[in-house]
mmCIF file of the N, C-alpha and C atoms, coordinates in Angstrom:
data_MODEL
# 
_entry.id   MODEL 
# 
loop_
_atom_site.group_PDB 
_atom_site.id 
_atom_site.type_symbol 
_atom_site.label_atom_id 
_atom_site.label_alt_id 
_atom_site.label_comp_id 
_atom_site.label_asym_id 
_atom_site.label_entity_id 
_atom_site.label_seq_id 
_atom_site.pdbx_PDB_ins_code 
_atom_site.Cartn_x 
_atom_site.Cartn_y 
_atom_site.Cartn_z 
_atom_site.occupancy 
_atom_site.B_iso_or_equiv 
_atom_site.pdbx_formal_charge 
_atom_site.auth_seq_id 
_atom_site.auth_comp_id 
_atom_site.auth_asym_id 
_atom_site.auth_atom_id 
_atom_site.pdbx_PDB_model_num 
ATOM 1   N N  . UNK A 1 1  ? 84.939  95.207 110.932 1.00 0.00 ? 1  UNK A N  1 
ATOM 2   C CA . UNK A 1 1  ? 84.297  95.063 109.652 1.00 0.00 ? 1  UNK A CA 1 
ATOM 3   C C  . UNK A 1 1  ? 83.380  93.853 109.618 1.00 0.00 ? 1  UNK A C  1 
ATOM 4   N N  . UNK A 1 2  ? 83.253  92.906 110.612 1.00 0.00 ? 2  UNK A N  1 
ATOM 5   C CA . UNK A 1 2  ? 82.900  91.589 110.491 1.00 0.00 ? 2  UNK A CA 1 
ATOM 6   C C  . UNK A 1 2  ? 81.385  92.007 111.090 1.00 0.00 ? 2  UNK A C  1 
ATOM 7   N N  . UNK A 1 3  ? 81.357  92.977 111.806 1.00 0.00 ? 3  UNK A N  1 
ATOM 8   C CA . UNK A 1 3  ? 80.223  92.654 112.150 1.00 0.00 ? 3  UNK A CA 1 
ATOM 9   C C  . UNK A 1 3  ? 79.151  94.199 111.256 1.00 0.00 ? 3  UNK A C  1 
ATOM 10  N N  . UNK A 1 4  ? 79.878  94.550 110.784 1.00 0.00 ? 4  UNK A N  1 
ATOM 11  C CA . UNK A 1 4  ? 79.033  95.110 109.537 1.00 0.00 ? 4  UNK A CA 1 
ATOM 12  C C  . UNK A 1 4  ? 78.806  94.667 108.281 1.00 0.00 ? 4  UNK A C  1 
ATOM 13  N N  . UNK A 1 5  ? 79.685  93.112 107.951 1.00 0.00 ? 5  UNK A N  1 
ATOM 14  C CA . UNK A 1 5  ? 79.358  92.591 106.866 1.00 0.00 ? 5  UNK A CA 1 
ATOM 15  C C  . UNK A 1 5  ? 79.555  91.127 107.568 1.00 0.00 ? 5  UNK A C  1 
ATOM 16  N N  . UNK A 1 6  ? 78.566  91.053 108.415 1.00 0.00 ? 6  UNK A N  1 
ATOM 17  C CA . UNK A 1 6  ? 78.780  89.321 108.724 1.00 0.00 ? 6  UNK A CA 1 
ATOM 18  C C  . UNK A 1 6  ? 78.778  88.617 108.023 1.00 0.00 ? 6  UNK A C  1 
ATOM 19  N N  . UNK A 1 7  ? 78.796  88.639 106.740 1.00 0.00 ? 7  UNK A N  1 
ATOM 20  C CA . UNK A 1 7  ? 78.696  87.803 105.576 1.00 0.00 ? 7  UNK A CA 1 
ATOM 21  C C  . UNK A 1 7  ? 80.113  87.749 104.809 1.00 0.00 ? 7  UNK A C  1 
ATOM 22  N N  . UNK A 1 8  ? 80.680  88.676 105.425 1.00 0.00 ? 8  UNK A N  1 
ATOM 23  C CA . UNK A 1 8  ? 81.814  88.927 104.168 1.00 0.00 ? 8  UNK A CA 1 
ATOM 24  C C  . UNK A 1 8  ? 82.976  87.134 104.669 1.00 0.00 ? 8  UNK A C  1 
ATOM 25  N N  . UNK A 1 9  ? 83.511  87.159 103.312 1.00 0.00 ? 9  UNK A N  1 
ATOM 26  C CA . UNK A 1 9  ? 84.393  86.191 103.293 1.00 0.00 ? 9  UNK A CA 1 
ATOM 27  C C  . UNK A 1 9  ? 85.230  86.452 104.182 1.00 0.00 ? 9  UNK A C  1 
ATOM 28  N N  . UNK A 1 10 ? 86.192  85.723 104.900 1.00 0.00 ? 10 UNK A N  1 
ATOM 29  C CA . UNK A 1 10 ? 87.003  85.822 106.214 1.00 0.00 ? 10 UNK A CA 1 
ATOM 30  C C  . UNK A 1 10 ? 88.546  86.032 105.457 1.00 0.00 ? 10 UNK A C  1 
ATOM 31  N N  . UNK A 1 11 ? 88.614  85.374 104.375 1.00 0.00 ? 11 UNK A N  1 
ATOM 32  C CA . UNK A 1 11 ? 89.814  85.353 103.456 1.00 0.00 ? 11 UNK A CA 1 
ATOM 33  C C  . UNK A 1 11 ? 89.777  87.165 103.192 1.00 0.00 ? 11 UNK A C  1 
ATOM 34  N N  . UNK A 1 12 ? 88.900  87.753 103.013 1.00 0.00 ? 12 UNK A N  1 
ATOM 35  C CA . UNK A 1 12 ? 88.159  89.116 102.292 1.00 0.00 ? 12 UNK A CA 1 
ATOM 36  C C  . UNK A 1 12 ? 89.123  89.660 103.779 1.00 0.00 ? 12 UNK A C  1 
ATOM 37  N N  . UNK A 1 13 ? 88.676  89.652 104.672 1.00 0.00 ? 13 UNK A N  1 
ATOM 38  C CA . UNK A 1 13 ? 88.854  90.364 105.862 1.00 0.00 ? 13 UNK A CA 1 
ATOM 39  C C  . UNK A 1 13 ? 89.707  90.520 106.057 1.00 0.00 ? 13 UNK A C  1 
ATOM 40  N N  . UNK A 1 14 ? 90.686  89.269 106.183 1.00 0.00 ? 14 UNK A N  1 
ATOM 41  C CA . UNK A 1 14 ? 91.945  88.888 106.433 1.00 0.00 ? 14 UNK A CA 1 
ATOM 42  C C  . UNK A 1 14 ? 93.363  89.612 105.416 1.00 0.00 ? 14 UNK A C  1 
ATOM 43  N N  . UNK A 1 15 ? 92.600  89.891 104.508 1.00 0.00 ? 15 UNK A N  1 
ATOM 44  C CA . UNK A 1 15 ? 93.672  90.824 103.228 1.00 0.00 ? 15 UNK A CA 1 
ATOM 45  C C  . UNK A 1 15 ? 93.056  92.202 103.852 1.00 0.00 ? 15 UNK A C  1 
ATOM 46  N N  . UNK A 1 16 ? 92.293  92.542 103.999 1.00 0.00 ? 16 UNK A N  1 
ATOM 47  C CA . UNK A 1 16 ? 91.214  94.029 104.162 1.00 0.00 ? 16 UNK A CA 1 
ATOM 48  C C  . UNK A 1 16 ? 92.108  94.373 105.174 1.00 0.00 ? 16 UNK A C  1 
ATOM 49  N N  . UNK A 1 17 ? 92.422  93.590 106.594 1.00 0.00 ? 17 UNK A N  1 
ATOM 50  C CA . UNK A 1 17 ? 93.204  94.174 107.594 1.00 0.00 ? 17 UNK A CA 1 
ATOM 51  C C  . UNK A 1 17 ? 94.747  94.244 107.696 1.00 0.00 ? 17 UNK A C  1 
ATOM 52  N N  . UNK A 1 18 ? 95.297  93.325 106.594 1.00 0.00 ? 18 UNK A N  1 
ATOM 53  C CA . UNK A 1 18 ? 96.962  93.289 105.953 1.00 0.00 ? 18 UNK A CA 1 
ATOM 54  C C  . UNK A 1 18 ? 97.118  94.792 105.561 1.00 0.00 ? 18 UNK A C  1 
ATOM 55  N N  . UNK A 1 19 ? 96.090  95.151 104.409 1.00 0.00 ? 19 UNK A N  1 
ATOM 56  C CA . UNK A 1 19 ? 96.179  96.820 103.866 1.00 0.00 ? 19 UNK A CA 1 
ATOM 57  C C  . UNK A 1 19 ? 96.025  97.943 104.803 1.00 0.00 ? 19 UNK A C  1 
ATOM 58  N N  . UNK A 1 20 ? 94.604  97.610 105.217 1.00 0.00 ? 20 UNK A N  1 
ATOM 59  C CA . UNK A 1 20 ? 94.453  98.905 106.518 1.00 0.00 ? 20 UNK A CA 1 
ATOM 60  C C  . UNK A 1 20 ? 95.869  98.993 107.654 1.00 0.00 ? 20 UNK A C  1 
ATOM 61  N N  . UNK A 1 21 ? 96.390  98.051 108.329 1.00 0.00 ? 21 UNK A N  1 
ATOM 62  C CA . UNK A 1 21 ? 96.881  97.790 109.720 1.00 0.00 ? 21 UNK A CA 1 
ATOM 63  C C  . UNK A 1 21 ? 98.668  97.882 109.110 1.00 0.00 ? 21 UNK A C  1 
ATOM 64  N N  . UNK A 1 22 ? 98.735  97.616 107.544 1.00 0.00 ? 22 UNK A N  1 
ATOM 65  C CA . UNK A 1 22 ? 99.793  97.555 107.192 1.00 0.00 ? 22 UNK A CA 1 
ATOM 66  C C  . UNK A 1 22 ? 100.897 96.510 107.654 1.00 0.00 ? 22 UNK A C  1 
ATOM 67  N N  . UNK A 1 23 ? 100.130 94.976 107.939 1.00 0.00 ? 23 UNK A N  1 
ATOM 68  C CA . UNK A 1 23 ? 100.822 94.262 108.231 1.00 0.00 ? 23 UNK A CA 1 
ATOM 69  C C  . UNK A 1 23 ? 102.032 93.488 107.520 1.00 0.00 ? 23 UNK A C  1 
ATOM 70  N N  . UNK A 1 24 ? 102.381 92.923 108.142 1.00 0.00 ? 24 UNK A N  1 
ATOM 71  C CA . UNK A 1 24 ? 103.851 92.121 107.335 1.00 0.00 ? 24 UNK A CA 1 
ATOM 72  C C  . UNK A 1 24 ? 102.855 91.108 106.856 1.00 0.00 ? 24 UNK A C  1 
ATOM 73  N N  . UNK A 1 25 ? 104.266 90.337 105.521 1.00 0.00 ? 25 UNK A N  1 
ATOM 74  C CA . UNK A 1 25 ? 103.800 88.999 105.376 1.00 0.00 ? 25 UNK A CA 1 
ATOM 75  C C  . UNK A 1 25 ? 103.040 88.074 106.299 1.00 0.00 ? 25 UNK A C  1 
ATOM 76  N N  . UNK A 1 26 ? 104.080 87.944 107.362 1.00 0.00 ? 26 UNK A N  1 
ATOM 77  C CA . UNK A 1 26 ? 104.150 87.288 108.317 1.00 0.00 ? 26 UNK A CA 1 
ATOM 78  C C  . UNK A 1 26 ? 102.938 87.042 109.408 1.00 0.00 ? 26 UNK A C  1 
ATOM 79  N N  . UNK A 1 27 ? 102.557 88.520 109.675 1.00 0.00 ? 27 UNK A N  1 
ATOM 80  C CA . UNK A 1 27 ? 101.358 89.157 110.085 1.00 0.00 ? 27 UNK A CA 1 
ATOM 81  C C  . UNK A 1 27 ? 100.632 88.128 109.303 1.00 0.00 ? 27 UNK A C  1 
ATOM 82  N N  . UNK A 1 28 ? 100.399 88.610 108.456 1.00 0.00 ? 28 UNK A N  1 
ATOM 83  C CA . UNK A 1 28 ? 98.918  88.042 107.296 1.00 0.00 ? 28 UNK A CA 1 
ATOM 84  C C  . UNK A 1 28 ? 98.371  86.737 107.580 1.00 0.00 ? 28 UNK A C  1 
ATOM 85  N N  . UNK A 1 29 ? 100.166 86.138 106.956 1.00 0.00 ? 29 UNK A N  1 
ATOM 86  C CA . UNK A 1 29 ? 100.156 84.697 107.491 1.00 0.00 ? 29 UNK A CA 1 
ATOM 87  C C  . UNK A 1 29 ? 99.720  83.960 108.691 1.00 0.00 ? 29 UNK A C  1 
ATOM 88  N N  . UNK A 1 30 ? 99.742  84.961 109.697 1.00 0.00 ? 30 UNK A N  1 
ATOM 89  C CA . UNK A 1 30 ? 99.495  84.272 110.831 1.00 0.00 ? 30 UNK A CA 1 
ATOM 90  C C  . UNK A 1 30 ? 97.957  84.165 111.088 1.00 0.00 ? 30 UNK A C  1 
ATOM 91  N N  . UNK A 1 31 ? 97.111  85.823 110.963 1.00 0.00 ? 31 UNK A N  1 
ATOM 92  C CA . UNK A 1 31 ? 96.057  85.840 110.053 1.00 0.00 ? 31 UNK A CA 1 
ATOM 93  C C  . UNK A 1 31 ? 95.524  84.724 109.569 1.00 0.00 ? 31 UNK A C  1 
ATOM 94  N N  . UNK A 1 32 ? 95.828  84.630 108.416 1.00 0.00 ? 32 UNK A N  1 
ATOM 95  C CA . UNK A 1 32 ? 95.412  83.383 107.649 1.00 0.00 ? 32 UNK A CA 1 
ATOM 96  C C  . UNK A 1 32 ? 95.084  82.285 107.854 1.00 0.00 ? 32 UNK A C  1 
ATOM 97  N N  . UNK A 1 33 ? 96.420  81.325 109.279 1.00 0.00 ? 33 UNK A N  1 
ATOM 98  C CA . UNK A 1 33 ? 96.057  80.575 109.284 1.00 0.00 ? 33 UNK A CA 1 
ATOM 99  C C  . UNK A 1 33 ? 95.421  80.024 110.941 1.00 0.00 ? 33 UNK A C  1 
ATOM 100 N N  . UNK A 1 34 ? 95.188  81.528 111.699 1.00 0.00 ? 34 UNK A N  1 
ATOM 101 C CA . UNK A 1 34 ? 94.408  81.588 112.732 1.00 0.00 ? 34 UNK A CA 1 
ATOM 102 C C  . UNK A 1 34 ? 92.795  81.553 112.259 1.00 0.00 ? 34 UNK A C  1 
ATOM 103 N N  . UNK A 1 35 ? 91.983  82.403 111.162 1.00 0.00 ? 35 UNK A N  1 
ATOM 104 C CA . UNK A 1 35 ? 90.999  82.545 111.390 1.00 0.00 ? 35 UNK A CA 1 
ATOM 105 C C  . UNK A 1 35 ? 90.709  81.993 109.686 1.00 0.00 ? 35 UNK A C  1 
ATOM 106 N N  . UNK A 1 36 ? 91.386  82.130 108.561 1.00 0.00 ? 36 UNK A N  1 
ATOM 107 C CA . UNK A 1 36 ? 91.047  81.040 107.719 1.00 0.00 ? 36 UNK A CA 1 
ATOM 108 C C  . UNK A 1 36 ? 91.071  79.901 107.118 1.00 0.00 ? 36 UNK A C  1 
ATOM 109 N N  . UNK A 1 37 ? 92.283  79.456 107.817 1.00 0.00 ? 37 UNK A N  1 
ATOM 110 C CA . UNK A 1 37 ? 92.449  78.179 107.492 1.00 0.00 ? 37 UNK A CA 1 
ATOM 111 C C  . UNK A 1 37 ? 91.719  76.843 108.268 1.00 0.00 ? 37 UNK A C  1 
ATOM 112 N N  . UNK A 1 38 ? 90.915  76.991 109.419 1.00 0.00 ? 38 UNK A N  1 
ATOM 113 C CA . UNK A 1 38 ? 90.468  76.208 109.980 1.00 0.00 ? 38 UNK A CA 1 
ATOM 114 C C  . UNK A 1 38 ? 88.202  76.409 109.466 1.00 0.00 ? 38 UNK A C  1 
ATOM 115 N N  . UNK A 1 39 ? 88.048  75.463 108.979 1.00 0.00 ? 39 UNK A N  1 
ATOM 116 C CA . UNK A 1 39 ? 86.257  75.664 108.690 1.00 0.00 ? 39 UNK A CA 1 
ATOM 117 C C  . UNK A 1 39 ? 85.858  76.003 110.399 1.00 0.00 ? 39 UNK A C  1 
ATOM 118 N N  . UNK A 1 40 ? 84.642  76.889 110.481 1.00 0.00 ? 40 UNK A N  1 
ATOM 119 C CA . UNK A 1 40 ? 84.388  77.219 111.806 1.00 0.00 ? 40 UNK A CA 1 
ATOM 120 C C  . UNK A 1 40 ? 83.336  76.029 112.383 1.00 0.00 ? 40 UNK A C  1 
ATOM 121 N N  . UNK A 1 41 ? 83.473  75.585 113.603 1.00 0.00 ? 41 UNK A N  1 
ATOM 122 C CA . UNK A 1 41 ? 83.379  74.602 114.348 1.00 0.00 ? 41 UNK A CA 1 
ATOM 123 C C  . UNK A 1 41 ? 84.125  73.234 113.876 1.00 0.00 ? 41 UNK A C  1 
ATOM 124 N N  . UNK A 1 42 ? 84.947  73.127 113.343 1.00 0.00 ? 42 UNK A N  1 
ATOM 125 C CA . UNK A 1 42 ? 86.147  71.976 113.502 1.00 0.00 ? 42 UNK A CA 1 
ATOM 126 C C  . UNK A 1 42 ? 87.284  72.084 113.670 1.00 0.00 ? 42 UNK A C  1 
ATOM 127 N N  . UNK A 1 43 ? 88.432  71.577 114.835 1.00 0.00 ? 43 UNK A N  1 
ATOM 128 C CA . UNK A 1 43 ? 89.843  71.460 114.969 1.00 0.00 ? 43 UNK A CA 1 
ATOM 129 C C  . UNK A 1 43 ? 90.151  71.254 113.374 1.00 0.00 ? 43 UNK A C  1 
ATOM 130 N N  . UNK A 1 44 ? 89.870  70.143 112.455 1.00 0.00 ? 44 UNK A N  1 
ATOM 131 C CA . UNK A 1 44 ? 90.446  70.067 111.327 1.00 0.00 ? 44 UNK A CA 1 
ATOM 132 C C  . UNK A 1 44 ? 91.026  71.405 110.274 1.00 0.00 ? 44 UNK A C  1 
ATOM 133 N N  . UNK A 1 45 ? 92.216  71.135 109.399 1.00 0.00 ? 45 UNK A N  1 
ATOM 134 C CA . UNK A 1 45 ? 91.977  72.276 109.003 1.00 0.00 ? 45 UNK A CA 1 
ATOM 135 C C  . UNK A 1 45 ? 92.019  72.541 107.504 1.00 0.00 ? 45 UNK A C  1 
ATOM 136 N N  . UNK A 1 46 ? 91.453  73.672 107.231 1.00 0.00 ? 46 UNK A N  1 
ATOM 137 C CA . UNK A 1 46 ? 90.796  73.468 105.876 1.00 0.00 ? 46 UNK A CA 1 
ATOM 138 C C  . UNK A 1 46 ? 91.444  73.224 104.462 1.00 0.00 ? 46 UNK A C  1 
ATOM 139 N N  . UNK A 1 47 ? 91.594  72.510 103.568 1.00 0.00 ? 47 UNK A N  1 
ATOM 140 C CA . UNK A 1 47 ? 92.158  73.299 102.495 1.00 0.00 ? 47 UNK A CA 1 
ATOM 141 C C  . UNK A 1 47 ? 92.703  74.311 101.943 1.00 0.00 ? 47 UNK A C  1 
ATOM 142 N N  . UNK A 1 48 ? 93.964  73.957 101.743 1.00 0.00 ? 48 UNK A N  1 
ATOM 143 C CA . UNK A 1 48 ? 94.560  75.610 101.220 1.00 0.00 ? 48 UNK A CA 1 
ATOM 144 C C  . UNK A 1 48 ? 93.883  75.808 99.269  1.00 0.00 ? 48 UNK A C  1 
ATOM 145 N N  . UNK A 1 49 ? 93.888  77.037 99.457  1.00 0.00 ? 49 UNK A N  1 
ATOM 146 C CA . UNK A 1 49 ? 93.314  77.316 98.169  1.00 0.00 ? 49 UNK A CA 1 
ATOM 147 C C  . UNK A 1 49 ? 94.363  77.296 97.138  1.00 0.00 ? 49 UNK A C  1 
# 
């Protein structure tokens, strides 16, 4: 989906593939804090919302 909406929010994605893939919490979570919790190009990591 990312690369048909390179724009889309990563948070967006990250719930989009919990529903489709039917992941666990856990899943999500891990999700979450692999590809949104870090801003892209810094180790630091981002604010939780």
């Amino acid at each position: 989906m990312r690369q048909s909406t390179p724009n889309a929010a990563m948070a967006k994605l990250v719930e989009m593939a919990g529903i489709q893939f039917d992941l666990s919490p856990a899943d999500e979570e891990f999700l979450w804090r692999t590809f949104v919790a870090k801003p892209e190009g810094t180790d630091e990591p981002a604010v939780e919302p």
